[in-house]
C-alpha positions in Angstrom: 1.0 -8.0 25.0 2.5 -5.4 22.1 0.3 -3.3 21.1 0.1 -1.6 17.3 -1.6 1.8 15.7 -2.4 0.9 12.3 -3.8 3.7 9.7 -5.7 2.8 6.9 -6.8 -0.2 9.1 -10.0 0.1 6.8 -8.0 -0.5 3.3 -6.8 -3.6 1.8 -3.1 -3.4 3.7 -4.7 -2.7 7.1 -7.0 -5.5 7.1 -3.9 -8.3 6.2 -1.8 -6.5 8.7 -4.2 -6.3 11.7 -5.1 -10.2 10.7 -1.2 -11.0 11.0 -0.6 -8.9 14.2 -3.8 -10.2 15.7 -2.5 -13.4 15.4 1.0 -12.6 16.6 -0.6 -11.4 20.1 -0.9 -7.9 19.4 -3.4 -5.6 20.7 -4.3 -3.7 17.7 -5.9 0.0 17.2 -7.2 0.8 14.2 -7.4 4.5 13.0 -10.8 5.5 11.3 -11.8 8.2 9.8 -15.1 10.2 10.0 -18.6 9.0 11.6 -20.3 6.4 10.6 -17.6 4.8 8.5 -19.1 2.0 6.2 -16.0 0.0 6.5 -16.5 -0.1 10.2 -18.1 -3.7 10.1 -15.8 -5.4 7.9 -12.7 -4.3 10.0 -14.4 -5.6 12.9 -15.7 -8.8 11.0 -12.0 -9.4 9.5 -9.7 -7.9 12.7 -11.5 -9.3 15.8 -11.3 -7.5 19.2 -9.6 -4.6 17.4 -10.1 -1.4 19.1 -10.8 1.6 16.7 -10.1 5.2 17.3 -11.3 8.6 15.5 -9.1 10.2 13.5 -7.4 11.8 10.6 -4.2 12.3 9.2 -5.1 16.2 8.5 -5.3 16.7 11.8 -2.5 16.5 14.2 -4.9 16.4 17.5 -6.4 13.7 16.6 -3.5 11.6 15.7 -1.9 12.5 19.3 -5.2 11.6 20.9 -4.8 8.5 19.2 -1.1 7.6 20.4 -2.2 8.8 23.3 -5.2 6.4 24.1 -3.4 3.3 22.1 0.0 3.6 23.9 1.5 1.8 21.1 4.3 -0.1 21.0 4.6 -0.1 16.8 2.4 2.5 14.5 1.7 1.4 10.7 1.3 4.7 9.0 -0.9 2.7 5.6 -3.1 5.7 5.5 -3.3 7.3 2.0 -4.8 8.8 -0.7 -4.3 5.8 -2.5 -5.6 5.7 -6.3 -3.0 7.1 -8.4 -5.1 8.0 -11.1 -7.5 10.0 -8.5 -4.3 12.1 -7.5 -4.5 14.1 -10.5 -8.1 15.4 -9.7 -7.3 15.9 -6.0 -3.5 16.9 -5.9 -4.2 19.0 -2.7 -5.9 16.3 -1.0 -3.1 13.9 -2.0 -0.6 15.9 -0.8 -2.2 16.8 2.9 -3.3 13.5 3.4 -1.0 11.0 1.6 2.1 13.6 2.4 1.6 15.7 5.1 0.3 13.2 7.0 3.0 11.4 7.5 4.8 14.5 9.2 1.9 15.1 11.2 1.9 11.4 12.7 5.4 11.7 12.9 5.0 15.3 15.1 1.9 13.2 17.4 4.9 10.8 18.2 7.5 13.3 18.6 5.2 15.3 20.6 3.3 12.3 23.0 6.7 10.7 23.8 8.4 14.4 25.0 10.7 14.5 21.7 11.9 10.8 23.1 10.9 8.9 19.5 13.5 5.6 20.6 10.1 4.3 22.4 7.7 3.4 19.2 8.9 2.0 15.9 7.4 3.8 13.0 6.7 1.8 9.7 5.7 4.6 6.7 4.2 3.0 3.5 6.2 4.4 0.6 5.4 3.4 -3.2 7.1 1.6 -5.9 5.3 5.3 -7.5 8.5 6.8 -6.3 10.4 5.6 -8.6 8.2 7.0 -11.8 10.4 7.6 -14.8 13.0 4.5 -13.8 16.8 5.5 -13.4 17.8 2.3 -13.5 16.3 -1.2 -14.0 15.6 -3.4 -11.8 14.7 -0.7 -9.0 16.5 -1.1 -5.3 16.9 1.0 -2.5 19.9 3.1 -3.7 17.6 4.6 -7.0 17.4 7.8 -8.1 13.2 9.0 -7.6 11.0 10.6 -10.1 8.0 10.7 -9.4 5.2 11.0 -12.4 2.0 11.7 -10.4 0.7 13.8 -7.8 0.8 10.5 -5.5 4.3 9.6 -6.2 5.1 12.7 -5.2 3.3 12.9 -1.7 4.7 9.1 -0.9 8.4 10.5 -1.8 7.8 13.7 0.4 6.7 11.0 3.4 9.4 9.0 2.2 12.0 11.5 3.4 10.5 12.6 6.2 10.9 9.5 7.3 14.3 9.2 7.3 14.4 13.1 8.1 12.9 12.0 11.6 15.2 9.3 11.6 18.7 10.9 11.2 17.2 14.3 13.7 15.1 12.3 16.4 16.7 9.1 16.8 13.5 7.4 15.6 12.9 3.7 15.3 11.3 4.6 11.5 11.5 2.5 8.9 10.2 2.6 4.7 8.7 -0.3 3.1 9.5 0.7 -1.0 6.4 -1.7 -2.0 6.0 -2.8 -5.3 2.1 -3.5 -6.8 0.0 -5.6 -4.4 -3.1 -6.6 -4.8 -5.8 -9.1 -3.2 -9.5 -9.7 -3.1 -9.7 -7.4 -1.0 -8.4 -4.6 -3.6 -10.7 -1.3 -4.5 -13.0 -2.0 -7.5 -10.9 1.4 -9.0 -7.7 -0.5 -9.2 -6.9 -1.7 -12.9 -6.5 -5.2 -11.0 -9.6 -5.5 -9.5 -11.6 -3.4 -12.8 -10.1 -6.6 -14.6 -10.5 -9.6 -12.6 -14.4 -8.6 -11.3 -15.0 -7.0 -14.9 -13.9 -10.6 -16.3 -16.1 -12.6 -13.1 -18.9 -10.4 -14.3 -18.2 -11.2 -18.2 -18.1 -14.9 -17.8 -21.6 -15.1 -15.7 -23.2 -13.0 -18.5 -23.4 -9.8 -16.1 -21.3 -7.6 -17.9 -20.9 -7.4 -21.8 -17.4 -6.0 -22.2 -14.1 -3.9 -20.4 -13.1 -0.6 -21.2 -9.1 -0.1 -20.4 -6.3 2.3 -20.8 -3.1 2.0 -21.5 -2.3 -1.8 -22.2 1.4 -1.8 -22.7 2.1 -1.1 -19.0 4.4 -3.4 -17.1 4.0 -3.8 -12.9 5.8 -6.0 -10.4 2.6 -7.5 -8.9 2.5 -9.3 -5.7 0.0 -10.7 -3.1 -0.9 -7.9 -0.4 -0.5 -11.0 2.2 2.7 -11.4 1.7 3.9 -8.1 1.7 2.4 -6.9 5.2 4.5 -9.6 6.7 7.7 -8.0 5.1 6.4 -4.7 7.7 6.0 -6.5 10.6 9.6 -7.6 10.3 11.1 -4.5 9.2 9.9 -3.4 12.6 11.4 -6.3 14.8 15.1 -6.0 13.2 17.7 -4.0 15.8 18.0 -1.0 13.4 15.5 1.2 11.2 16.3 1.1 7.6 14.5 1.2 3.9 13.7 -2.3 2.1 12.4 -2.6 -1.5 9.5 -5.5 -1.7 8.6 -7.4 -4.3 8.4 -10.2 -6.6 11.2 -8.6 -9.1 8.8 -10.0 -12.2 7.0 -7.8 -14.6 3.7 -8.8 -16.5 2.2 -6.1 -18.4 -1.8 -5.3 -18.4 -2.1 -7.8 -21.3 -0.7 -10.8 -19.1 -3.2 -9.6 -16.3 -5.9 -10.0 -19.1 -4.6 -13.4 -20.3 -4.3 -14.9 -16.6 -7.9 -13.1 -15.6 -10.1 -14.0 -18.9 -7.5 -17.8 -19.1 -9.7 -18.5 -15.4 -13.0 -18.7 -17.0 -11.8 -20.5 -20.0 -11.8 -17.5 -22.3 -8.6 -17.8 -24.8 -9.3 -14.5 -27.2 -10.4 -11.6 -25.2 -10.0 -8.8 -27.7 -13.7 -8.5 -28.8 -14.7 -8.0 -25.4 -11.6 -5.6 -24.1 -12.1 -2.1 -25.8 -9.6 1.2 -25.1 -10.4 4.3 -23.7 -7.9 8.0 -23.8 -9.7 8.8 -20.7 -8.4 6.0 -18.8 -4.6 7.2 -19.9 -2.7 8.8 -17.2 -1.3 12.2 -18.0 2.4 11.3 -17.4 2.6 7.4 -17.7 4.9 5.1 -15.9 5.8 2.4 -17.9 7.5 -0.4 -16.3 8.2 -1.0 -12.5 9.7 -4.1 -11.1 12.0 -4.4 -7.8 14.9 -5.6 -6.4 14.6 -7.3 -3.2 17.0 -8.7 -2.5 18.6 -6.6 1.0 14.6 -7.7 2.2 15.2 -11.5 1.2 18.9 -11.2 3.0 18.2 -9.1 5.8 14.3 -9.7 6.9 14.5 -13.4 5.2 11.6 -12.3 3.2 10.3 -13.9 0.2 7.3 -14.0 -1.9 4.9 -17.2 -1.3 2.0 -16.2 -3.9 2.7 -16.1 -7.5 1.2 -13.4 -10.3 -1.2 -16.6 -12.2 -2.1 -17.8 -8.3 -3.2 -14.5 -7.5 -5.2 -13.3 -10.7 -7.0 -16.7 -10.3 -7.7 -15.8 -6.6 -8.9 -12.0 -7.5 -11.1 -13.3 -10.5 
């Protein structure tokens, strides 16, 4: 039976992921993070027979107690500091957990395996973020980064650390460059779920209107099911190497309005959507959308869920 580490087994990612191994035949740990974690239940609800372990990616001992108990034969670093509009009110945090964290996990496998890192094949969740102020459009693996936030900044550190311990160790380690992906299962702070609960709440009379930022922005939005699968066979290919996923469509925060409010038969939302300069980010990234085609060629991936089918599934 293989047996995976998954960080940020508690986040939207984690939970798809350890559903997907789980039914593969993997034994899957789960790393969790303080006492008395609230998402404790759903994890075990969602992933059964997982195994959880304490720990946290600002602290190397715990991450090699964790290799060193779970033994695994994959690790999923998904762990982050995730919210890219939080980044800018805790850069430091960002930056120890979303990007030093991946070196530290990277040092627990170095240091557990005696500097042998052949053994475990290392999947590090990098960002679409990376890309920020877009060299080129569409984006692929070969672009140019700039980074615009605190987060895209941390994820591109990680990034190259990843292919740091690649080229020096030998390591199996591998970068998914993952586009937007949302779910249900998404954090009520993301602009995707803000819209499609805010639009839920709207249409049962809960809520009276939305308060947004910027509207203009364009993503590359894709379901968070489909894209764990693309990790899972990054890691079972004979080599490590980087792969953009995504849908390689863009739909700006309008569209997203038009699909969410279009579900609950609500044609003209601009009385009820109102805009806020708070909600702006301080350096904006205006339009993201990927190339992936080396992850359709290579991995055979593809995209099954489309944008409409998952806005009507969120809302």
């Amino acid at each position: 039976m293989p047996r995976a580490l998954i960080t940020g087994i508690t986040g939207q990612d984690g939970l798809y992921l350890g559903e997907l191994l789980t039914a593969k035949g993997y034994e899957v740990f789960g790393l969790v993070r303080g006492q008395s974690n609230p998402k404790v239940a759903v994890v075990e609800r969602v992933v059964p027979g997982v195994v959880l372990l304490e720990g946290d990616l600002t602290d190397l001992s715990s991450l090699i107690g964790a290799v060193e108990i779970s033994q695994p034969d994959e690790v999923y670093n998904l762990g982050a500091i995730s919210f890219v509009g939080l980044s800018w009110k805790q850069a430091e945090l960002t930056g120890e957990t979303t990007g030093m964290g991946v070196l530290r996990l990277l040092e627990a496998l170095r240091i557990a395996g005696g500097n042998d890192m052949s053994r475990v094949r290392f999947y590090q969740a990098s960002s679409s973020e990376m890309f920020g102020k877009v060299r080129e459009t569409p984006q692929r693996e070969t672009t140019p980064f700039h980074p615009r936030s605190p987060y895209g900044v941390a994820k591109t550190f990680g990034h190259y650390l990843t292919v740091n311990y690649r080229e020096s160790y030998g390591a199996f380690a591998c970068s998914g460059l993952l586009f937007n992906h949302e779910s249900p299962r998404r954090g009520i702070e993301f602009v995707t779920r803000k819209v499609t609960r805010a639009v839920a709440r709207i249409s049962l009379g809960l809520q009276d209107s939305l308060t947004l930022g910027n509207l203009e922005s364009r993503r590359d939005w894709g379901f968070a099911g489909d894209y764990v699968e693309a990790m899972w066979l990054m890691l079972q290919q004979e080599s490590p190497d980087d792969y953009v996923v995504a849908t390689g469509k863009t739909h700006s925060i309008r569209e997203l309005l038009d699909a969410a409010f279009g579900r609950v038969g609500i044609a003209d939302w601009s009385g009820l959507v109102r805009q806020d300069p708070r909600f702006f980010r301080p350096a904006e990234v205006d339009v993201l959308v990927g190339d992936a085609s080396k992850a359709r060629e290579v991995l055979g991936w593809q995209p099954r869920v489309a944008f409409e089918e998952l806005v009507a599934m969120m809302v």
